[in-house]
N, C-alpha and C positions, 0 to 999 in steps of 0.2 A: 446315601450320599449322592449329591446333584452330578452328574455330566457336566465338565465343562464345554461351552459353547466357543467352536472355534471356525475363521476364515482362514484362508491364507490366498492372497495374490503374488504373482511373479512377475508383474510387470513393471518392475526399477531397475531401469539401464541408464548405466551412469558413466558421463564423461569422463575421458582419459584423467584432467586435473579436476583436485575437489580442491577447493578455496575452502578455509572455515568462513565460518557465518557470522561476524561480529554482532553481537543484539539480543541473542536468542539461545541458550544452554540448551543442549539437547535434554528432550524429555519436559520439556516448559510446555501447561496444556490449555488449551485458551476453549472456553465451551463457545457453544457455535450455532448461530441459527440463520440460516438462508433464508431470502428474501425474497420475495418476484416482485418483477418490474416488468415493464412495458416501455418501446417507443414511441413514444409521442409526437415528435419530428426532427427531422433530420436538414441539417443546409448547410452548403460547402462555406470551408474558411476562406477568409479575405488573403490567407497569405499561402503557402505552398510548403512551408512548418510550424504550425499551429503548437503551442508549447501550450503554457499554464492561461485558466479562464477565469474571470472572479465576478462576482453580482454585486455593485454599487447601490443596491435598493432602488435601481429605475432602468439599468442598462448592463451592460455586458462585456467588460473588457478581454480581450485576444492578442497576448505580444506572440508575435513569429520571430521565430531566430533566424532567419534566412534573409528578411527585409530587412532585421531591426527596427519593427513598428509595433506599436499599440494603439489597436482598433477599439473606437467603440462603436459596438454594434448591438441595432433596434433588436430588442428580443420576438420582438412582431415576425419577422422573419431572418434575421440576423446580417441586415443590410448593415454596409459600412458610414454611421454617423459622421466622424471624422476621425481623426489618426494624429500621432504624436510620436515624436522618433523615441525610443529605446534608449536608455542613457549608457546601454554597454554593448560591445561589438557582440555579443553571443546570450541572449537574454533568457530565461528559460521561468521564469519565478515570478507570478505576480500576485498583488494583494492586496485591499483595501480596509482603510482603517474607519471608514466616516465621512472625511475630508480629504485624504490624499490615496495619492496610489504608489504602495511598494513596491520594488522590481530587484531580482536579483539576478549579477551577472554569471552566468554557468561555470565561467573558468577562474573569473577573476574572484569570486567569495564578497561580493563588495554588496551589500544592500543600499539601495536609495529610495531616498524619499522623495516622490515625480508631482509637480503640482498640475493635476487632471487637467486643465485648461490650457498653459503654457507648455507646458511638457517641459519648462524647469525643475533644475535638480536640488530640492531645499536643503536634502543634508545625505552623509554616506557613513556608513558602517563597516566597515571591511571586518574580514574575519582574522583575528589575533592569532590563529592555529593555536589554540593552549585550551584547558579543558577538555584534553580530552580526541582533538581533533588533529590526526598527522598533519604536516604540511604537506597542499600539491595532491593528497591522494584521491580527494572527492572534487566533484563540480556537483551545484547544484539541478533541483529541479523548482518541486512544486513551492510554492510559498502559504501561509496564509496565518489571521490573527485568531487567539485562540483567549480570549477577554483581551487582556494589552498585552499579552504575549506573542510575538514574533516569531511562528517555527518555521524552520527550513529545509526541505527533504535533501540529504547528501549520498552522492550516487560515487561508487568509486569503481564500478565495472563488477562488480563480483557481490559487493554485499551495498544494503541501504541503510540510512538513518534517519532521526531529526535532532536536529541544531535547535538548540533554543537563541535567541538572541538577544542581548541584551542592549536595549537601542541608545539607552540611558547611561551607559558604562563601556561600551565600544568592544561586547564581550560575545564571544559564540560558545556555547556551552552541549557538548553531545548530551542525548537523553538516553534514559535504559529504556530503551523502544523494542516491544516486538512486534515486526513486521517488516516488509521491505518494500515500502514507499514510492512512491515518484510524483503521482498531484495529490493535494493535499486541499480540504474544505473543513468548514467547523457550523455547523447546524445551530449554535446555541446549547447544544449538550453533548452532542456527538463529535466526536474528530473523523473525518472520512478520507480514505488514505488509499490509491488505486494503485495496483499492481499492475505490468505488462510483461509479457509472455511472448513467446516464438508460439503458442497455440494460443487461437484465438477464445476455445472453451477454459484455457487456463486464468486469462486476465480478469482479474475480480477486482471487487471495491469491497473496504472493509470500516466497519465501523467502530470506532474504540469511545468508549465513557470520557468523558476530559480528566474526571479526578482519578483515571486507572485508565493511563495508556500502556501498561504493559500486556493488556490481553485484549484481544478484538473480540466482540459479544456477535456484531451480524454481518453477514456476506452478500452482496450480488452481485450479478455477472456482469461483465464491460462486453459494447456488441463493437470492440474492436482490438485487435493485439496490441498499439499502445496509447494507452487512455493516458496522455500524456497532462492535462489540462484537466479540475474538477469543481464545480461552482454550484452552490447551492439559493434558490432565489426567496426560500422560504416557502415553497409548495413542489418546485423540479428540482433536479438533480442535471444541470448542465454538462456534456463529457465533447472535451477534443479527442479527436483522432487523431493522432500524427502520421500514422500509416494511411488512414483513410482520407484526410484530408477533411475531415467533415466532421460537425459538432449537432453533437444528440441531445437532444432532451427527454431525461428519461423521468417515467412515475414509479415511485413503489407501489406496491402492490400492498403490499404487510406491510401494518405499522408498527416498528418496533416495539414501540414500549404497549402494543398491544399481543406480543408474544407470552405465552405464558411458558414458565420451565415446568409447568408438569402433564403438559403432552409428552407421553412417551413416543421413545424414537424407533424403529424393529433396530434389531442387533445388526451391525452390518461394518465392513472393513470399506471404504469407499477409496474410488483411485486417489493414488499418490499426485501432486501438482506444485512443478510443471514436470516431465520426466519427458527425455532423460532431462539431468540437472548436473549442473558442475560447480554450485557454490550451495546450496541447499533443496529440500523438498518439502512441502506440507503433507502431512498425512489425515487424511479423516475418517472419523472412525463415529458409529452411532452406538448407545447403549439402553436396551431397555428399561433395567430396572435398577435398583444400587444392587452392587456388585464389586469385589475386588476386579480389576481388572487389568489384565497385561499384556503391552506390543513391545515385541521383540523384532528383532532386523537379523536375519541369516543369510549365510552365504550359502550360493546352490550346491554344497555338496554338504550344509545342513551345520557349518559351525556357527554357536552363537556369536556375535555381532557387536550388538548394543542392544540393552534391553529399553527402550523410551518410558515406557509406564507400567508403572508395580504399583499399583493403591486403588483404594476404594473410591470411585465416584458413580455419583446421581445416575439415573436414567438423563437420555439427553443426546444433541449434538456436539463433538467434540475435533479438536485437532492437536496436531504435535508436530513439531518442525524436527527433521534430521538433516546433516549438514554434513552428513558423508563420515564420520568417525567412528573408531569401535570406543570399549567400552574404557579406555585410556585415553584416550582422548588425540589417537592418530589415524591419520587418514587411511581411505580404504582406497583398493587401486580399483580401476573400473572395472565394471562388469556387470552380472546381472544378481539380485538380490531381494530376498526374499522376508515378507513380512507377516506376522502372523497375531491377530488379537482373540484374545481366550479373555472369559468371563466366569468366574463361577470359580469354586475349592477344588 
């Protein structure tokens, strides 16, 4: 009979309050393959809170919440071409359809439709709250169009989403999304959806398939804690900083769809992110070969927890979200706690 192969880390220290996780059932496992990237350049924003960025096929739009303006800026070095006022006091969501530019206001749920030249408001969307969506408890962020779909990242302090929106029927509709969002871009096949973090190793960009956004396929790292803004121009990957003030242009390294899943990964429990956490944690975890496999979550005086994964999968990169719960589905009170993945009978 095989040994099973086991880690264990101790490093989950967890805030006083755990919020549950709306989006995301404990033990939901998303395979996983990290990406390298490089900076390519860097240049300060026009405005002093850079929100959401988006690529019009020749230029570079930047609304600031703090001026209420939308820059458009030369991608040559990201001088300010000219500027257009915001059509809402707190702007945070922009996005381009072809022909016009969409904006959403952070508090008021309101999407508009902006004519790029006038900076007139052609038409407005507001959000119904029905579908799915409390009243009052989210403002938005990122925006962007995903074929003629309209999604919306909704931030409500503790957990993320996306809104789909219906432009044609004056409807906002949640998605079953795993992940927790804030800018949001769409490659043509990929949904790219960034995270931000109080550690700046924690804030990632994650890539989801369009016809299966409930599991994220690639990762790579943001070189800022909040990658508030995400634009793709067809060859870079544009990123605001909001804490930094500064927008990166970044390269892949790996190209996704030249990853193959049958590089095996060594066996490894990798750190928890972001930690501590008080509404959720990603766990990841590598597997060499198929194997029955199980992570469990214990308390340091060794009682079991939650058990996240009990099943057989592939060699490979992997992750799993826990959200603070044991195995009934009630909060754990803070402290420190311990995680442990075994492979093998």
């Amino acid at each position: 009979m095989r040994i099973p192969k086991e880690l264990t880390i101790s490093l989950m220290a967890f805030m006083v309050t755990l919020a549950s996780f709306s989006g995301q059932a404990p033990g939901q496992v998303s395979k996983l393959y990290n990406i390298g990237r490089s900076i390519d350049a860097t240049y300060p924003t026009p405005g002093p809170r850079p929100q959401d960025i988006v690529w019009d096929g020749a230029n570079l739009w930047v609304v600031d919440d703090s001026t209420d303006v939308i820059y458009q800026l030369d991608p040559a070095d990201c001088s300010v071409l000219r500027t257009i006022p915001a059509p809402d006091a707190n702007t945070q969501g922009l996005a381009w359809d072809g022909t016009h530019l969409w904006v959403c206001g952070a508090d008021s749920l309101i999407v508009y439709q902006v004519d790029p030249q006038s900076g007139d408001v052609l038409s407005t969307t507001p959000c119904t709250y029905g579908y799915g969506i409390p009243g009052g408890q989210y403002h938005s962020t990122g925006l962007t169009f995903v074929g003629e779909r309209l999604y919306c990242c909704l931030d409500s302090g503790r957990s993320s989403q996306i809104a789909e929106v219906d432009l044609e029927n004056n409807t906002w509709k949640l998605l079953e999304f795993t992940g927790f969002p804030y800018g949001l871009a769409y490659d043509g096949e990929y949904l790219w959806c960034t995270q931000y973090s109080s550690d700046p190793d924690s804030s990632n960009c994650y890539g989801y398939h369009y016809s299966d956004i409930h599991s994220y396929a690639y990762r790579f790292t943001m070189p800022c804690k909040i990658p508030s803004g995400i634009a793709f121009d067809g060859t870079s990957f544009w990123i605001t900083g909001c804490d930094t003030k500064t927008i990166y242009k970044l390269q892949l390294i790996d190209n996704p769809l030249a990853v193959s899943e049958d590089v095996p990964a060594p066996f490894a429990l990798l750190q928890n992110y972001p930690n501590p956490f008080n509404a959720h944690t990603i766990i990841p975890y590598q597997i060499t070969e198929r194997d029955h496999v199980t992570l469990t979550i214990y308390s340091t005086p060794g009682q079991k927890i939650s058990t996240l994964v009990d099943r057989e999968q592939g060699s490979g990169s992997y992750s799993v979200v826990w959200n603070g719960t044991d195995a009934y589905g009630h909060e754990v009170s803070s402290g420190l706690y311990l995680c442990t993945l075994t492979a093998g009978s």
